[in-house]
VMD Tcl script that draws the C-alpha trace (Angstrom):
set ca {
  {111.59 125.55 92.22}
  {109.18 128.26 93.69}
  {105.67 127.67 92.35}
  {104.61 131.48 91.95}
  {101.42 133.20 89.94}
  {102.49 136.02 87.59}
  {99.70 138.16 85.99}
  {100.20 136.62 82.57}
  {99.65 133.05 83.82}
  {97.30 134.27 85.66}
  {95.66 135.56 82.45}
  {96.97 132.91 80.26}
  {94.61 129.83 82.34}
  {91.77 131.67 82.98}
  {91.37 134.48 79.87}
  {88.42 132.16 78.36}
  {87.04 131.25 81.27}
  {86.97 134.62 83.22}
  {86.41 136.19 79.59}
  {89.49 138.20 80.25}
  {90.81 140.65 78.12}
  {94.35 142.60 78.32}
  {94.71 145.68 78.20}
  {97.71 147.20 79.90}
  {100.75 145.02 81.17}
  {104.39 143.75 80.54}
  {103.18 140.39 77.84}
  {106.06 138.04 79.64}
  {106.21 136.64 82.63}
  {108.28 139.68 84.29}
  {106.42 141.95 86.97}
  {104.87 141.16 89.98}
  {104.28 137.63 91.36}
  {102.32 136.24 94.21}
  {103.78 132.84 95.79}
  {102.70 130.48 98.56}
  {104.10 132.60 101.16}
  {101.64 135.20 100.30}
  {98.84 132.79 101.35}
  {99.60 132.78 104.85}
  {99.83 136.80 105.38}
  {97.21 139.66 105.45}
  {96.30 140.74 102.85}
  {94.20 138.73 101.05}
  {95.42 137.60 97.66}
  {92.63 138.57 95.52}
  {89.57 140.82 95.87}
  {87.50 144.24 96.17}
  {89.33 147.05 95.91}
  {91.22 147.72 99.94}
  {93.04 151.43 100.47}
  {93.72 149.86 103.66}
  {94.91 146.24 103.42}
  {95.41 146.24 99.47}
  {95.32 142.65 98.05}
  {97.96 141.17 95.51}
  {94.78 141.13 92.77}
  {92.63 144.17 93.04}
  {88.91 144.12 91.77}
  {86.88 146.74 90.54}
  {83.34 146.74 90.03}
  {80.15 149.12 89.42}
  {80.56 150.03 92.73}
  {84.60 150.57 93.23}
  {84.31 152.69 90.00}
  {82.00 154.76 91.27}
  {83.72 155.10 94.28}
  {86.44 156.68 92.23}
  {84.21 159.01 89.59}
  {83.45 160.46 92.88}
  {86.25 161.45 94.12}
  {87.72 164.98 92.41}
  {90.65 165.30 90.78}
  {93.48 165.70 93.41}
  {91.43 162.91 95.49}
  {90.87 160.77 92.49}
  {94.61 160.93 91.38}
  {96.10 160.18 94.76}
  {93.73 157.36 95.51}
  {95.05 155.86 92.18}
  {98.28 156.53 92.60}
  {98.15 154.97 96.60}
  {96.79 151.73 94.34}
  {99.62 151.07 91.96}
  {102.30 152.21 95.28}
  {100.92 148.74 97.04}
  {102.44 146.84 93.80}
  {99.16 144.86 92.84}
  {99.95 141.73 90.71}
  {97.25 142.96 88.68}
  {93.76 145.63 88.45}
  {90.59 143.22 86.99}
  {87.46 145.55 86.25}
  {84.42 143.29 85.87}
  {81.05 144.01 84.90}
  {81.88 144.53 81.30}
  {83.10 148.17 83.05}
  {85.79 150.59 80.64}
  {88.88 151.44 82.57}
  {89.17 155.14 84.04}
  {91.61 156.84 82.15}
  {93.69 157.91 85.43}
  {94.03 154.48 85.48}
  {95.52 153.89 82.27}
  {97.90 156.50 82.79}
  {98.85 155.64 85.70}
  {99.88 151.71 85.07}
  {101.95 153.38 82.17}
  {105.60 152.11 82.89}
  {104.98 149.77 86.15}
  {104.65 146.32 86.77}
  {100.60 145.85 86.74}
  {98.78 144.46 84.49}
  {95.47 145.99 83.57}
  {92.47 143.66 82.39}
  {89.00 143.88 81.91}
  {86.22 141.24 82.23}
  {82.38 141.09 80.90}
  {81.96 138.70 83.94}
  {80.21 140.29 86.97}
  {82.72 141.29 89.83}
  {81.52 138.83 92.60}
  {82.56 135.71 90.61}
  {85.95 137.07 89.45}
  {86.44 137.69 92.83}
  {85.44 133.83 94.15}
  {86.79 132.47 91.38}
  {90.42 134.46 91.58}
  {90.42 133.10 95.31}
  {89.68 129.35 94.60}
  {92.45 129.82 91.80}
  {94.93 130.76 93.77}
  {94.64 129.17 96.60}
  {94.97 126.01 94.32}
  {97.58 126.64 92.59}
  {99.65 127.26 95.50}
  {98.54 124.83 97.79}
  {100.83 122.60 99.37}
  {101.89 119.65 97.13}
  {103.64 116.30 97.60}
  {104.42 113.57 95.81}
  {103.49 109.41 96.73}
  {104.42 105.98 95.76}
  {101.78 103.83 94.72}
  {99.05 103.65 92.77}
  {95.38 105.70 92.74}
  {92.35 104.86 92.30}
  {88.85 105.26 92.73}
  {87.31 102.30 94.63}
  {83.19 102.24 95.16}
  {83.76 106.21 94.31}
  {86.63 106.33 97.19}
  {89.59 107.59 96.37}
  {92.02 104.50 97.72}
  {95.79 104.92 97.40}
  {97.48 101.43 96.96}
  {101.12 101.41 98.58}
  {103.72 98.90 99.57}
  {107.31 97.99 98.16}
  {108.06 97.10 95.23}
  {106.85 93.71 94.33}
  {104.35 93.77 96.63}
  {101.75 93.40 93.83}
  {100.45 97.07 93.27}
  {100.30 97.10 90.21}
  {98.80 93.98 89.75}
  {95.79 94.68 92.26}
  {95.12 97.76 90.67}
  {94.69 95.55 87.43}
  {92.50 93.32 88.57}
  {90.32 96.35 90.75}
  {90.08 97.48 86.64}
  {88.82 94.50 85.26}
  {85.96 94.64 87.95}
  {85.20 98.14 87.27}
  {87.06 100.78 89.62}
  {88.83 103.87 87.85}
  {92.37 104.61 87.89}
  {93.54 108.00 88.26}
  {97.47 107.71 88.99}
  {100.22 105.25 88.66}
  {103.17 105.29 90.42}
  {103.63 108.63 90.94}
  {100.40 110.60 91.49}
  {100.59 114.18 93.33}
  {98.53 115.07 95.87}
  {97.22 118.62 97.06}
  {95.45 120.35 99.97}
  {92.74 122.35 98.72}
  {90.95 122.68 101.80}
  {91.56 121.90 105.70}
  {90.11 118.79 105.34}
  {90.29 117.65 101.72}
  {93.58 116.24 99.83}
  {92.89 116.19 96.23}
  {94.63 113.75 94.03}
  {95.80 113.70 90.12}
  {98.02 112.29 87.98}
  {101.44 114.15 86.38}
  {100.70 114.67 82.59}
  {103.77 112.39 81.39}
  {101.80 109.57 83.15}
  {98.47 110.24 82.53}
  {96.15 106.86 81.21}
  {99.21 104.38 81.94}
  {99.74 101.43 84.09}
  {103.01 99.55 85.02}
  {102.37 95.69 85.70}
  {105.88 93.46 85.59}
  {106.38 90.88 82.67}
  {104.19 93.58 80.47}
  {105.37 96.68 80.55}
  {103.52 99.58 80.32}
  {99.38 99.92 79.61}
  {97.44 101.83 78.44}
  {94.75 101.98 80.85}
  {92.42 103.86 78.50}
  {93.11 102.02 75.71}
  {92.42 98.94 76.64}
  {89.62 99.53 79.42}
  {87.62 102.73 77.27}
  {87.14 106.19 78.62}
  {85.35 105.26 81.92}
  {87.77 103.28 83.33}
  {90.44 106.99 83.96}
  {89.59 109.78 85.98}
  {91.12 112.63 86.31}
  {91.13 113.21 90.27}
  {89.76 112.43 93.25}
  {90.11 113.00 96.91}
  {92.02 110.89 98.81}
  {90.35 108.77 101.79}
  {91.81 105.35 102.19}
  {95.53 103.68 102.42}
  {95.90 100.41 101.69}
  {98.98 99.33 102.29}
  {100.32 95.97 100.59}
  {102.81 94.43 103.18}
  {104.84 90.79 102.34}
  {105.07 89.06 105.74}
  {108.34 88.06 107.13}
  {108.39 84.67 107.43}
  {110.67 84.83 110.07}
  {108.92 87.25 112.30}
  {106.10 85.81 114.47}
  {102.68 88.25 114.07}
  {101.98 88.80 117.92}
  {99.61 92.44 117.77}
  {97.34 91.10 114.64}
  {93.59 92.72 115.85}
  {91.40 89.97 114.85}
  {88.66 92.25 115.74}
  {89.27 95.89 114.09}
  {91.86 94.61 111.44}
  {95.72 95.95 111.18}
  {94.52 99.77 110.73}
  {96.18 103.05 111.47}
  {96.69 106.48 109.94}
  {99.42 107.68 107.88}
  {99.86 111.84 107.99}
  {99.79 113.55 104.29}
  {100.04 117.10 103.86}
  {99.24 117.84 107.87}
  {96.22 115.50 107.88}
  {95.90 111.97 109.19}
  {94.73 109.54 106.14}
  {93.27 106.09 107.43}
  {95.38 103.17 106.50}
  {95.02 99.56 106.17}
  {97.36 97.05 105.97}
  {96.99 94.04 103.82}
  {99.18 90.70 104.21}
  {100.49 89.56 101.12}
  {100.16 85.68 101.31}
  {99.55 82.68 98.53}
  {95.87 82.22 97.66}
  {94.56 85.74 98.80}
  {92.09 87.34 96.61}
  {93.22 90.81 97.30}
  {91.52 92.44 94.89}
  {88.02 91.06 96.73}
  {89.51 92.15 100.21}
  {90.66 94.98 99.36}
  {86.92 95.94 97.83}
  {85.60 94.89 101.33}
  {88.57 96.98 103.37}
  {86.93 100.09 100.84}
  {82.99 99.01 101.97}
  {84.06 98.52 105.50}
  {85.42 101.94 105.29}
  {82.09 103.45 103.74}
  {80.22 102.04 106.30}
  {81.98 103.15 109.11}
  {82.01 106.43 107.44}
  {77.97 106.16 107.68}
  {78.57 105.24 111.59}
  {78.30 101.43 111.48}
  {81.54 99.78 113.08}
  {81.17 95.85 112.80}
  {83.43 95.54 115.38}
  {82.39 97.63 117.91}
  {78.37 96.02 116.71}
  {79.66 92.25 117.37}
  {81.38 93.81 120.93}
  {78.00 95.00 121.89}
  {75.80 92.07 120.58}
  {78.06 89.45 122.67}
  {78.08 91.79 125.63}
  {74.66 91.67 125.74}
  {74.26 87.48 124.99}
  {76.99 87.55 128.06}
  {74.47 89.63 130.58}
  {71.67 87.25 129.46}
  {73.35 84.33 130.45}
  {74.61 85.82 133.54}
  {71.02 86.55 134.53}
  {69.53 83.06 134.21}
  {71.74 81.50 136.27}
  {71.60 83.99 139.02}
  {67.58 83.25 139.09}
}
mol new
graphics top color blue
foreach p $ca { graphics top sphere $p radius 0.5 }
foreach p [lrange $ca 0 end-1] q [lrange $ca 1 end] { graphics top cylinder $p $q radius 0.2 }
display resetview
């Protein structure tokens, strides 16, 4: 199904907010509509008032409404009527401003919504941006289980019966949040940031085998669920094959890699699952390891360099 923004959801999430208040408009959710395609074209999807590029969301402030009290009658009635011909999803005045009433009588019978807001301009016109562009962000769906790790958002995959579950559990007995289970949904909010959060039918719960489903909340308190985080780290629970010999195991930088969500390359580390493994202690060093090399500091690369350098010391005492 389309994910699309209408002006009544639109007004319906952010009316206490944005301190919205309706005055003109169809009350359903028929009329315009502004969906992910219209992210990617010119114009923008929400702001000042533009004659020449005219966005999906027009605002009006002290200054756009001035614009218009100066323009004479003819002028003033045309320049309305060239707004409402671009089909805006919706006209917000801010600044606690009254509507003009060419502007009233002109949204008579279309599909615009008219609504005012006490809130100044500026901020309706950040905050319409950041709501949009979240809404319709590109979204997708992963198995496994999310959590925040040492404040790091750490998605746990693997197949089933690989343990998931049960590392998560043990990662909330030693004090690490869980956000999603199973099924959490991921979205690109910015270039370079994935945010993650749970669907609301599985909000607070936690599958482990042999007991069914938890209640994460529940049992741990309040602290131990979040709502979302950004993701940063795979690890990826993997059952050896006992009949497969492990020849390209890096002893040095570990199994990692990247796996590509959403157009951006996550880093990924694979865990073996093997008898007597404490994974939920390695996987708590696989999520410091990553924080330091975050910071700069590879221990690999550090232990490369030291021996290098014991190496050239040898090498220069027995040449003298």
């Amino acid at each position: 199904m389309t994910r699309s923004i209408t002006a009544r959801s639109l007004y319906d999430d952010l009316h206490e907010r944005l301190k919205l208040h309706w005055v003109q408009g169809e009350k359903d959710q028929a009329g315009f509509s502004i969906t992910p395609d219209d992210l990617t074209t010119r114009p923008a999807a929400a702001g000042f008032l533009n004659l020449i590029h005219p966005n999906r969301v027009q605002v009006l402030g002290w200054e756009e409404i001035r614009y218009l009290d100066s323009l004479q009658g003819d002028e003033m009635q045309a320049t309305i009527t060239r707004m409402f011909g671009a089909k805006p999803l919706a006209i917000l005045v801010g600044d606690g401003l009254e509507l003009p009433d060419q502007l009233l009588s002109e949204a008579s019978g279309t599909h615009t919504a008219l609504i005012r807001s006490d809130i100044k301009a500026f901020k309706l016109v950040d905050y319409l941006q950041y709501y949009i562009s979240t809404a319709l962000a590109r979204k997708t769906t992963l198995h496994g289980v999310f959590m925040e790790v040492f404040t790091i958002g750490v998605l746990i995959t693997g197949d089933p019966g690989c343990g998931k579950s049960e590392l998560a559990l043990e990662l909330l007995n030693r004090g690490h949040r869980l956000i999603a289970d199973d099924a959490p949904e991921f979205t690109r909010i910015t270039p370079e940031i994935i945010d993650g959060t749970c669907p609301e039918a599985l909000q607070d719960c936690l599958e482990v085998r042999g007991l069914g489903i938890l209640n994460v909340r529940h049992m741990f308190g309040d602290t131990a669920v979040k709502l979302n985080k950004f993701l940063r780290l795979i690890i990826h629970l993997e059952i050896p094959d006992p009949n497969k010999k492990v020849i390209d195991d890096n002893r040095l930088e570990g199994n990692t890699s990247t796996l590509e969500v959403l157009e951006m390359d996550i880093p990924k580390i694979t865990l073996p699952v093997m008898a007597g493994r404490n994974l939920s202690i390695i996987a708590e060093a696989a999520v410091r390891d990553f924080m330091l090399k975050m910071k700069g500091y590879n221990a690999a690369s550090s232990f490369i360099e030291r021996h290098s350098r014991i190496l050239r010391r040898q090498s220069r005492k027995i040449s003298s």
